[in-house]
N, C-alpha and C positions, 0 to 999 in steps of 0.2 A: 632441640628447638632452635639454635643459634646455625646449626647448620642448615636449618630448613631456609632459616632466614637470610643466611650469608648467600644462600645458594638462588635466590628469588632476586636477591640483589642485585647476585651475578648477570642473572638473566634479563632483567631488568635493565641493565648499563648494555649488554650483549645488543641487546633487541634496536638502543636509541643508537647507537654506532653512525656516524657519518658516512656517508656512501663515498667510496671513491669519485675523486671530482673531474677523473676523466666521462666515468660514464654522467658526470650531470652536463658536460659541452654538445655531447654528442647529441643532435636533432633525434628526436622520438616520435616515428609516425602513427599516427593512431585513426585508423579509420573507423567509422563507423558502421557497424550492419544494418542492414536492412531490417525492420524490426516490424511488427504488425503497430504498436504504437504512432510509427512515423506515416501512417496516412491522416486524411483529411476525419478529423474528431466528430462522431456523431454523436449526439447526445441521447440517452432514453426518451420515449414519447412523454411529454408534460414536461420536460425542461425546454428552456426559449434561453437562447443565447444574450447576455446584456453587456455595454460597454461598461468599466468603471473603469474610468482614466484610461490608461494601457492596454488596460489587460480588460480580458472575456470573462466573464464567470456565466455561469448557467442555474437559472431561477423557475421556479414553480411556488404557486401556491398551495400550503396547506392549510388545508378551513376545519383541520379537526387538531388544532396546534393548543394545549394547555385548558381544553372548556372553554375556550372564546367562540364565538360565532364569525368573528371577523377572521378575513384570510392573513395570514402570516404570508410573507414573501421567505422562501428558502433559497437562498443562493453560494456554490459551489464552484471551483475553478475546476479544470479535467483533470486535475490528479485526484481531485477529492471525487469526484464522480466516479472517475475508473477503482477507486478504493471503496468508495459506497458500491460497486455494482460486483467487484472480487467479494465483500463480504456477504453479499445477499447470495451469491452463487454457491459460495462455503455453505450457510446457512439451509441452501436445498438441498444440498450432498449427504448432508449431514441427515435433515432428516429424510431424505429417499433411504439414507443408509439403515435408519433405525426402521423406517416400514417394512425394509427386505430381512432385519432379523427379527424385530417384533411380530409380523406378518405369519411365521409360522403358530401350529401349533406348540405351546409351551415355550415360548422361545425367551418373551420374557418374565416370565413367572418366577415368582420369588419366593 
């Protein structure tokens, strides 16, 4: 046990080590790719772009929010959009995936 610990420790101190402080003078270029992110942000159909201060966020109404009758305003900046729209996409995969094994006969039968 003491060498498990000694040895974590080791690793531990190994790992926070100061970098040589010639490589920290030395200018470090770092370009950026080209990425599908870096074009002009569209948003899905029923969001509408709104100022708050600075920044953009992107808002829709939902009118079926908690049994109220009245509309909720739902508002999202584009990360939270492009993360709302990566998990709905998961979400279809997932189940096209289970119609394509459940879909046979016997496939999921228990």
């Amino acid at each position: 046990m003491r060498n498990t610990l000694a040895g974590w420790v080791a690793l531990a101190i190994a790992s926070t080590a100061i970098p040589d402080a010639r490589a920290a003078d030395e200018p470090v270029a770092v370009e950026a790719a080209p990425t599908a992110d870096t074009k002009e942000f569209k948003p899905p159909d029923g969001w509408k772009p709104r100022k708050r201060g600075e920044f953009t966020v992107y808002c829709r109404k939902d009118y079926n929010a908690k049994g109220t009758r009245f509309p909720q305003e739902i508002c999202y900046d584009e990360a939270g959009i492009r993360a709302m729209l990566t998990e709905q996409q998961e979400d279809r995969d997932k189940l096209d995936q289970m119609r394509r094994i459940c879909g046979q006969d016997g496939g999921c039968a228990r």
